[in-house]
N, C-alpha and C positions, 0 to 999 in steps of 0.2 A: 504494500500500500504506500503510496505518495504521500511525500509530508502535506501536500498542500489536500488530498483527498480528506486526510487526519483533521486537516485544520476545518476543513468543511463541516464534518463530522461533528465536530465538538462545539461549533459553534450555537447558540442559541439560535432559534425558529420559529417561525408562525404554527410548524404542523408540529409542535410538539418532542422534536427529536436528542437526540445524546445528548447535547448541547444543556437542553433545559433542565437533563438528570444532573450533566455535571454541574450547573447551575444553584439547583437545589440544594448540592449536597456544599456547593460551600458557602451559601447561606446559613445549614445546620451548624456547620462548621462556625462558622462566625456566631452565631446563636450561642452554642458552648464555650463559645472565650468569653462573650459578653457576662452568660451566668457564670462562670468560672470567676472574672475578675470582682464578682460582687461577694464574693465568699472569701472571710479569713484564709490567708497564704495555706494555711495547713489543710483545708478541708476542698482545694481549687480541684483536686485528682480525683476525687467524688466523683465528679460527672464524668462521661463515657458520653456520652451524646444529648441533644435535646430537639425538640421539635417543636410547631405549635399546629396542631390541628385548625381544619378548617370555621370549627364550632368555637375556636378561644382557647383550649383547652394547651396551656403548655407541658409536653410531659417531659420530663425528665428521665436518664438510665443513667443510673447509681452505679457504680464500680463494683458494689457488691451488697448484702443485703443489712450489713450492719451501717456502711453509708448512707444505702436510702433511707434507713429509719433517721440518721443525724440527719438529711438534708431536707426532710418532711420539716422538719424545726424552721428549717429557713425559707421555706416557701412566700413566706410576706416581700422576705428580701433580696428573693429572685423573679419574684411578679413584679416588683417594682421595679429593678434590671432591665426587665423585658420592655416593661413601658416604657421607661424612659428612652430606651434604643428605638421607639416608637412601633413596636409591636402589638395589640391591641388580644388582651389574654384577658382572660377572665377565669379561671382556675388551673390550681397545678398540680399536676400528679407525680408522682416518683416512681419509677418503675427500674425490679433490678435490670442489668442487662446482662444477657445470655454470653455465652464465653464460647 
């Protein structure tokens, strides 16, 4: 494959294609620095990922399952994260994530 087929590929689209998955994912990706940098230095490796549903719902994946119960505590302080980066949530869930 041609670098420049690649570059096609990857680019965002009207019909939906590679572009808008890789799109997506680093929006997520930025989603999780943003909750990341709103959490004490010690508990930043917590998150594993984060999302927000189409309904407001931001969920969280915990690193493991005794994180997700510490970061269920901080959920005021990662809603507020979210909004202020101008994300529009309205509850948050923690969920572990699978390995």
């Amino acid at each position: 494959m041609s670098l420049k087929s690649l570059e096609n590929l990857l680019k965002t689209s009207q019909d939906k294609g590679l572009g808008d998955v890789v799109q997506r994912a680093r929006d997520m990706g930025d989603l999780a620095q943003i909750l990341q940098d709103a959490l004490p230095e010690s508990q930043r490796h917590a998150i594993s990922a984060a999302n927000i549903r189409d309904d407001g719902d931001l969920v969280i994946l915990a690193s493991s399952s005794a994180w997700a119960s510490r970061l269920r505590y901080e959920e005021d302080a990662l809603l507020a994260a979210a909004r202020a980066a101008g994300h529009s949530v309205s509850r948050c869930s923690v969920r572990v994530a699978r390995n």
